[in-house]
C-alpha positions as CSV (number, residue, x, y, z in Angstrom):
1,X,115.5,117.0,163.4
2,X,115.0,114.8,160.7
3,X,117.9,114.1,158.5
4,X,118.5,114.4,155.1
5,X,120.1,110.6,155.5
6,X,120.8,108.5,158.6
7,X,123.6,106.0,157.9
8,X,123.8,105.2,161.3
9,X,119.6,104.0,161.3
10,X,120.3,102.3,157.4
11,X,124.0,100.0,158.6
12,X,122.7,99.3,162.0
13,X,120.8,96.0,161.0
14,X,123.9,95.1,159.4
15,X,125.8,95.9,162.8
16,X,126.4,91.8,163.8
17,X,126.9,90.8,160.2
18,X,129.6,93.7,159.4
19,X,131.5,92.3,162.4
20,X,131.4,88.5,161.8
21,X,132.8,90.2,157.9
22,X,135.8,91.7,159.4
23,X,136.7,88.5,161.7
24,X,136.3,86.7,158.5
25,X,138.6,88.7,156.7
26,X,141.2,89.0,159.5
27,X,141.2,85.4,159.9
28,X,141.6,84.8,156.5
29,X,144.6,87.2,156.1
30,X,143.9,88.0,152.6
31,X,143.1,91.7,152.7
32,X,143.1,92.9,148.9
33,X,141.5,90.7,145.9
34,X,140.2,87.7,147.9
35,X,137.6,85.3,148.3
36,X,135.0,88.3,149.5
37,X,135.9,90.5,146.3
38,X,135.5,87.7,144.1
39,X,132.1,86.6,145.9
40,X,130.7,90.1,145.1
41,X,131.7,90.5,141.6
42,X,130.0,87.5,140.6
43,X,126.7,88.3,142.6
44,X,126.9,91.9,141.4
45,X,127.1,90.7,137.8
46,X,124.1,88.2,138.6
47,X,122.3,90.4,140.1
48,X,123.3,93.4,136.8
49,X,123.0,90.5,134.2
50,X,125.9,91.3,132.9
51,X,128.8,88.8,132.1
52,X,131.5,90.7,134.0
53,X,131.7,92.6,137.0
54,X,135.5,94.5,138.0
55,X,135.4,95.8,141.2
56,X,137.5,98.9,141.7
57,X,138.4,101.6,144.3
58,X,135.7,104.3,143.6
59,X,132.7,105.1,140.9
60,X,135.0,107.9,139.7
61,X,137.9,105.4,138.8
62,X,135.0,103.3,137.6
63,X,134.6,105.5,135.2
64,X,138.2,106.8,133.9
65,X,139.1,103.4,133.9
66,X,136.1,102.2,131.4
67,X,137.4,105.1,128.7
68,X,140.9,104.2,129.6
69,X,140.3,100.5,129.0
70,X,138.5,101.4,125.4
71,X,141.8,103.6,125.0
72,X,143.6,100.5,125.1
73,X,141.8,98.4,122.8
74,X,142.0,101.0,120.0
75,X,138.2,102.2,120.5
76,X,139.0,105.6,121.7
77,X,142.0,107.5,121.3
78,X,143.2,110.5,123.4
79,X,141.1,113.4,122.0
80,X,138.0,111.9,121.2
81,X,135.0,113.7,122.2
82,X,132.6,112.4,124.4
83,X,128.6,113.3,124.5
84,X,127.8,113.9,128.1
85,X,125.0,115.9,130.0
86,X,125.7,119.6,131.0
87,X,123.0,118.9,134.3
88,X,125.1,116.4,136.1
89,X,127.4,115.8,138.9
90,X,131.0,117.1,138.2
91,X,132.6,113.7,138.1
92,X,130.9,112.5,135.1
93,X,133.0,114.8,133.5
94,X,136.3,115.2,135.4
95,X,136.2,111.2,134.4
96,X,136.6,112.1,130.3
97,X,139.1,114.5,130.8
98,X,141.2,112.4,133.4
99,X,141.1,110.1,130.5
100,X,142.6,112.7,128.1
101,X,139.1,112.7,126.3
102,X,136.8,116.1,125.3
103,X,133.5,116.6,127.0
104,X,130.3,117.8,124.6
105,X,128.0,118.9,127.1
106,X,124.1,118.7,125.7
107,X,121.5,120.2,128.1
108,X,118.7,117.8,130.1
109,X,115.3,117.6,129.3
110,X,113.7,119.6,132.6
111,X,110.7,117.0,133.5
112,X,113.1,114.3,134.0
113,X,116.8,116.2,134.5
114,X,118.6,113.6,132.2
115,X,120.2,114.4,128.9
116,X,117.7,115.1,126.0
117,X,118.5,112.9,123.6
118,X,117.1,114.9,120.4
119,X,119.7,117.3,121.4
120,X,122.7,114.9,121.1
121,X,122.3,114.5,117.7
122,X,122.9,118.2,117.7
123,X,126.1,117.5,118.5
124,X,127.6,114.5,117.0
125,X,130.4,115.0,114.5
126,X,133.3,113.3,112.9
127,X,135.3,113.4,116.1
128,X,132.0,112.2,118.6
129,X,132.9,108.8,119.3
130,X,131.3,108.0,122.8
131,X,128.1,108.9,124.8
132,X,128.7,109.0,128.4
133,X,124.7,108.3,129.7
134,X,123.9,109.6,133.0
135,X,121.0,107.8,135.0
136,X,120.5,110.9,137.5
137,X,119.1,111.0,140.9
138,X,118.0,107.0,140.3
139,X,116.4,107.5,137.2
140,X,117.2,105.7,133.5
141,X,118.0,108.2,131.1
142,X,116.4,107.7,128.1
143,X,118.7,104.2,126.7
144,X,116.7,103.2,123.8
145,X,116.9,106.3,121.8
146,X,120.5,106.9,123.2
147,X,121.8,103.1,122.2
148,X,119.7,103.4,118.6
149,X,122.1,107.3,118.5
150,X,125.1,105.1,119.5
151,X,123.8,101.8,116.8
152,X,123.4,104.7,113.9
153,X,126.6,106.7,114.3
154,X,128.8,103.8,115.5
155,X,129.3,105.4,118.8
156,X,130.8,103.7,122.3
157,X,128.3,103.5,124.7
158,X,129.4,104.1,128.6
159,X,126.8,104.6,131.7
160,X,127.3,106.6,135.1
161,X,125.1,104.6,137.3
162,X,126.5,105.8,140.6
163,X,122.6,106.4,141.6
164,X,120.8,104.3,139.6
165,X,121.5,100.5,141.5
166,X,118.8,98.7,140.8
167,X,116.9,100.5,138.2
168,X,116.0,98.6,135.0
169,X,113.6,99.1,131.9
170,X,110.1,97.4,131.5
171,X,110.2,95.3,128.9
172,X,107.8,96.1,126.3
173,X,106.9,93.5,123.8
174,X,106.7,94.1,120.4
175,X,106.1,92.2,117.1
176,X,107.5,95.0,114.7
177,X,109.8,93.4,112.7
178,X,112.3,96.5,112.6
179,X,111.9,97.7,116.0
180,X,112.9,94.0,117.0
181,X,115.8,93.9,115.2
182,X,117.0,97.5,116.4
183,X,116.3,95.9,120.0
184,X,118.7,93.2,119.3
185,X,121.5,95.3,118.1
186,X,121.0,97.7,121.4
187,X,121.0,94.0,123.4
188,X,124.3,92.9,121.5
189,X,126.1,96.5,122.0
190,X,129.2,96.4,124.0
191,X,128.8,99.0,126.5
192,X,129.7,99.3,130.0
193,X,128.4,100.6,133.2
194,X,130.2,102.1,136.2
195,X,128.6,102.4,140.1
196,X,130.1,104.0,142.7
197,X,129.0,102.5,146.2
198,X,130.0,105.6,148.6
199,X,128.4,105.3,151.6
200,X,125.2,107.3,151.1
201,X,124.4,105.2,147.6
202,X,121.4,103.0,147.5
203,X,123.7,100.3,147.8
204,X,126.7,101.6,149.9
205,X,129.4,100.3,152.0
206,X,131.5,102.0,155.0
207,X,133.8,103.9,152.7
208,X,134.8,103.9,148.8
209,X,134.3,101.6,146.5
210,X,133.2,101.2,143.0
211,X,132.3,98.2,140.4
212,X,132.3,98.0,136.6
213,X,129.9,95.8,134.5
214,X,130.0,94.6,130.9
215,X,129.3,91.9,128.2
216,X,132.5,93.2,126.4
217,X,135.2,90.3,127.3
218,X,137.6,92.1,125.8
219,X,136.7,95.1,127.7
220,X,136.7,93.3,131.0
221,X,139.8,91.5,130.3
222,X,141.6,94.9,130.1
223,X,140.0,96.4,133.3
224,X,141.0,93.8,135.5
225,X,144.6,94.2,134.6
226,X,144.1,98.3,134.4
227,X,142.9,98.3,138.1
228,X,146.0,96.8,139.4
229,X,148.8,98.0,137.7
230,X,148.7,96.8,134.5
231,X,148.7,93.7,135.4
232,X,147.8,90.1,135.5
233,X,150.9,88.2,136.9
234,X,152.5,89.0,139.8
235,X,155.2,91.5,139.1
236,X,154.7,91.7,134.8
237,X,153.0,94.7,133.6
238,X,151.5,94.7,129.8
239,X,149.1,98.4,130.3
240,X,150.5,101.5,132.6
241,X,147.5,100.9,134.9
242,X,146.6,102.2,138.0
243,X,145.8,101.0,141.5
244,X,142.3,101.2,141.9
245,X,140.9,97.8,143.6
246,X,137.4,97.3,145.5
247,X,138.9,96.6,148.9
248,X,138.2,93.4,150.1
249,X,136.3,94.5,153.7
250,X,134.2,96.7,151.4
251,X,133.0,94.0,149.2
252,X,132.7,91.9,152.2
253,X,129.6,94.7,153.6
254,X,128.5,94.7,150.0
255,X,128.4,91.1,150.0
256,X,126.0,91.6,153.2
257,X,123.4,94.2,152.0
258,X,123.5,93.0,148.1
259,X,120.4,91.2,148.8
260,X,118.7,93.7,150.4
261,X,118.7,96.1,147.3
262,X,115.5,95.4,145.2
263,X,113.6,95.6,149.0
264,X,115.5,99.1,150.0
265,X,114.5,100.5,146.6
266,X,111.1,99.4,146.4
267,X,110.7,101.2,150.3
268,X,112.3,104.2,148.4
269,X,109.8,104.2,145.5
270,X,107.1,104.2,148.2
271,X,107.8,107.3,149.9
272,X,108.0,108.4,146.8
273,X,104.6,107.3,145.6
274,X,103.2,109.4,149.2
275,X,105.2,112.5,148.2
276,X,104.0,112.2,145.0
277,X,100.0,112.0,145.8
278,X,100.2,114.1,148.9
279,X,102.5,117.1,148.3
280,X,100.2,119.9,146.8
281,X,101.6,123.1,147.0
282,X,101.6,125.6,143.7
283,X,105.1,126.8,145.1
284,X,106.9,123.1,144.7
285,X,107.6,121.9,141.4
286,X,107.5,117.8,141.6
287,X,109.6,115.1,139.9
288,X,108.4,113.5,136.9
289,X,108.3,109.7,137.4
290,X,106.3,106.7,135.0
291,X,105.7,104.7,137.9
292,X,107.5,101.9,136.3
293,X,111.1,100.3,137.9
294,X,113.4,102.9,136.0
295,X,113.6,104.8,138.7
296,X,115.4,104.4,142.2
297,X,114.9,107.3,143.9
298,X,118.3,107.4,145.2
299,X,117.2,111.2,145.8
300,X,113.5,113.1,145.7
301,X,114.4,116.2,144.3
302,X,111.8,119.0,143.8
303,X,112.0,122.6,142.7
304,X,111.1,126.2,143.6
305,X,111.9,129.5,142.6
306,X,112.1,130.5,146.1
307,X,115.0,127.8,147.0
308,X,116.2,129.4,150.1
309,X,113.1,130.3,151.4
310,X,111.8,127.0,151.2
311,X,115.3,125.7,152.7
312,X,115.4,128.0,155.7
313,X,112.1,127.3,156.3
314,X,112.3,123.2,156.4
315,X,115.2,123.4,158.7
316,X,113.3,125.5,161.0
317,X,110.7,122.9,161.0
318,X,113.7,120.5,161.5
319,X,113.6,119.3,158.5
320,X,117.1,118.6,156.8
321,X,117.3,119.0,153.1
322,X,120.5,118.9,150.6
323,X,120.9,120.9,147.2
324,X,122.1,118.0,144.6
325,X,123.6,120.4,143.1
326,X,124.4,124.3,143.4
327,X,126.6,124.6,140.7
328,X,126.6,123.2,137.1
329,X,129.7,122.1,136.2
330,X,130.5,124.3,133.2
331,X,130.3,127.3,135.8
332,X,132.8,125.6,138.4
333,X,136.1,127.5,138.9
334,X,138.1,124.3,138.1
335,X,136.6,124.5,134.9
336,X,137.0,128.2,134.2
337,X,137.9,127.4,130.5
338,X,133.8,126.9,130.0
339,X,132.9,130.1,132.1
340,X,131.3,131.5,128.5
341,X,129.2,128.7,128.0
342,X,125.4,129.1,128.3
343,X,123.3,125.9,129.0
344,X,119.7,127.6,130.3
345,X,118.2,124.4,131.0
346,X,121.1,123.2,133.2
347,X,120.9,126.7,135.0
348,X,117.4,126.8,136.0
349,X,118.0,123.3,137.6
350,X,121.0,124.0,139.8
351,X,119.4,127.2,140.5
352,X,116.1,125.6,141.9
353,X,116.8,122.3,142.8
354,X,116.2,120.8,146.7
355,X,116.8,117.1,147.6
356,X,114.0,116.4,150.5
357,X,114.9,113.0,152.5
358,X,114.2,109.7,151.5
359,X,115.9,106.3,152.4
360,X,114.6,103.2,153.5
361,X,114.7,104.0,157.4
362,X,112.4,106.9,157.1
363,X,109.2,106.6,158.5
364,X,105.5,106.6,157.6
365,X,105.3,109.1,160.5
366,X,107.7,111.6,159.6
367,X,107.4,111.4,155.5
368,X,103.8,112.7,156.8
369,X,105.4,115.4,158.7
370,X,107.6,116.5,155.8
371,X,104.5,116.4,153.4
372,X,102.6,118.5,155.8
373,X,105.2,121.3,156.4
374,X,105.7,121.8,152.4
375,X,102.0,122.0,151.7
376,X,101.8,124.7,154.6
377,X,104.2,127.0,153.2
C-alpha cells in the first residue's frame, strides 16, 4: 500500500536530531517558554519576514487568539462580522465564533478552491470589519485584490495559513504610479497570519503546535500576553487570556526541520509538476496551478463525479487516498443553524473532491504507479 502520508518515512531523518532535542531540553529543565521557543520564533519570523512571530499551542488558537487580540485593542468588537470562505476547513470558522465574531461565508472560485474575491464585495456592509483569507490546500488565495478590498473598505486583514508554509507571491514589477502606491499601502497593512504545525503539515512537529506572525507591534504585544494568561509578569494579569503556549520540545523539532522547508516544498511542487503533465484521464478533473511559488502543495487534490468509484478503486490498487473534505461546513450538524443555506460552488467541491498522496518521501517510482492506475481507469 502506498499511503496517503508516511510520518514515520518524513521524521525518520530527523530521528538522532529529535533525540539530542529532548536531552537538551531535559538538561536544561526549562520545559515551557525557553531558550528553544524563543530560538524558533525568531527564525520563523526570519524565515516569514515578518517582525514578530508568537508561538502558541495550536493553528486553531492561532487563530481565536489573532481576533481576540484585535478585540482587545479596540479593532473588533464582539459581533463584528467577518468575510470568510464557505469551501474551507471547519476551523476557520469555529475560530470567529470562538471569538464571539459572525461568519459571512462567500463561495470559492472552483479552478482554484479559494474564496472569489469579486464575490466578497457582495457581501461587505456596515457591520463587515475583517476578512479572514484562507490559503487552501497550499495555495495563496488571491491577496492583492483581497488587501486592495481590505485598503478600500478599511477592513482587518487575518490569514489561515495552516497549509500554506512556505508559499509566497512573485513579485511583479511595475512602474504604474497608482498600482505602486496601492502596493505600498497592502505592504504597510497590519495584518496577521496564523499556522498550525500538526504533525501532517508541510512543516510539522510530533504533536500540536501553532505560531502567529505580524508587523503589528501592537498586535504582537497583546498576543504574547493573551497566550499565557493575560500576562507579562509573573503572577499580574492585564487581558483574561488563555493558556495556549508553543511547547518548548515542539519548537525544539521545529527548530530541527525549519531549514528543510523551502527543499520539502520544492520536492512537493515536483510531484506535482509529474501529476500535472502525466495524469490524462477525461474522468479526473486536475488542480489549477501558475507554476509560480504560491503554491505548496500541502495536498494534490483532484476531482470526479464518480468519487467513490475512483476511491474504491485506488485502494484496491493499494493506493491510499483522503477526501479534504466531505462536508462543507455550513452543512455540519454543529452548525445546524446554517442547514438552509445554499453555497453550490462549495457543494460541488466537497462532493467531488479526492486528496491523492504527495509528501517529500514519495518516490519517483510509485508517483509513476499512482499516475498509471488513474489514467487506466
Amino acid at each position: 500500500m502506498i499511503p496517503f502520508l508516511d510520518l514515520k518515512k518524513i521524521n525518520k531523518p530527523y530521528e538522532t536530531a529529535f533525540q539530542d532535542k529532548l536531552k537538551l531540553v531535559l538538561d536544561n529543565g526549562w520545559y515551557i517558554l525557553g531558550k528553544e521557543v524563543e530560538t524558533f520564533e525568531k527564525a520563523f519570523a526570519e524565515y516569514c519576514q515578518t517582525q514578530y512571530c508568537i508561538g502558541v499551542g495550536n493553528g486553531f488558537d492561532a487563530l481565536v487568539l489573532i481576533f481576540k487580540g484585535y478585540i482587545q485593542l479596540g479593532k473588533l468588537q464582539k459581533g463584528d462580522e467577518v468575510i470568510v470562505p464557505a469551501n474551507t476547513y471547519i476551523a476557520s470558522i469555529l475560530a470567529i465564533l470562538q471569538a464571539d465574531l459572525i461568519p459571512v461565508l462567500v463561495e470559492p472560485k472552483l479552478e482554484t478552491y479559494n474564496v472569489d474575491p469579486d464575490l466578497i464585495q457582495q457581501q461587505i456592509t456596515s457591520k463587515t470589519k475583517a476578512i479572514l483569507a484562507v490559503h487552501l490546500y497550499g495555495q495563496l488565495a488571491e491577496m492583492d485584490k483581497i488587501n486592495q478590498l481590505a485598503i478600500e473598505n478599511d477592513l482587518i486583514i487575518v490569514e489561515d495559513a495552516a497549509q500554506s508554509h512556505g508559499a509566497f507571491k512573485s513579485q511583479i514589477p511595475n512602474t504604474d504610479v497608482q498600482e505602486n502606491n496601492l502596493k505600498s499601502k497592502i505592504n504597510n497593512l497590519k495584518s496577521a497570519t496564523a499556522y498550525s504545525f500538526y504533525p501532517g503539515k508541510n512543516l510539522g512537529c510530533l504533536g500540536d503546535g501553532g505560531a502567529i506572525t505580524t508587523n503589528d507591534s501592537e498586535l504582537a504585544k497583546v498576543l504574547f500576553s493573551l497566550r499565557n494568561y493575560g500576562s507579562e509578569q509573573k503572577y499580574y494579569n492585564e487581558y483574561i487570556g488563555v493558556n495556549s503556549r508553543l511547547d518548548e520540545l515542539q519548537a525544539s523539532f521545529l527548530n530541527v526541520k525549519l531549514p528543510n522547508l523551502d527543499s520539502d516544498n520544492d520536492k512537493r511542487r515536483a510531484i506535482a509538476k509529474r501529476y500535472l503533465s502525466e495524469i490524462k484521464n477525461d474522468k479526473i478533473m486536475l488542480p489549477f496551478w501558475d507554476l509560480s511559488g504560491n503554491h505548496v502543495f500541502h495536498l494534490f487534490v483532484i476531482r470526479t463525479s464518480n468519487r467513490e468509484d475512483l476511491q474504491a478503486y485506488l485502494t484496491q490498487n493499494n493506493i491510499q487516498t483522503v477526501i479534504h473534505y466531505p462536508v462543507p461546513p455550513h452543512q455540519q450538524k454543529a452548525l445546524k443553524d446554517w442547514d438552509n443555506l445554499s453555497f453550490p460552488i462549495t457543494e460541488k467541491i466537497h462532493n467531488e473532491v479526492l486528496s491523492l498522496p504527495i509528501s517529500p518521501v514519495l518516490t519517483d517510482e510509485e508517483v509513476s504507479f499512482i499516475v498509471a492506475v488513474l489514467n487506466r481507469y
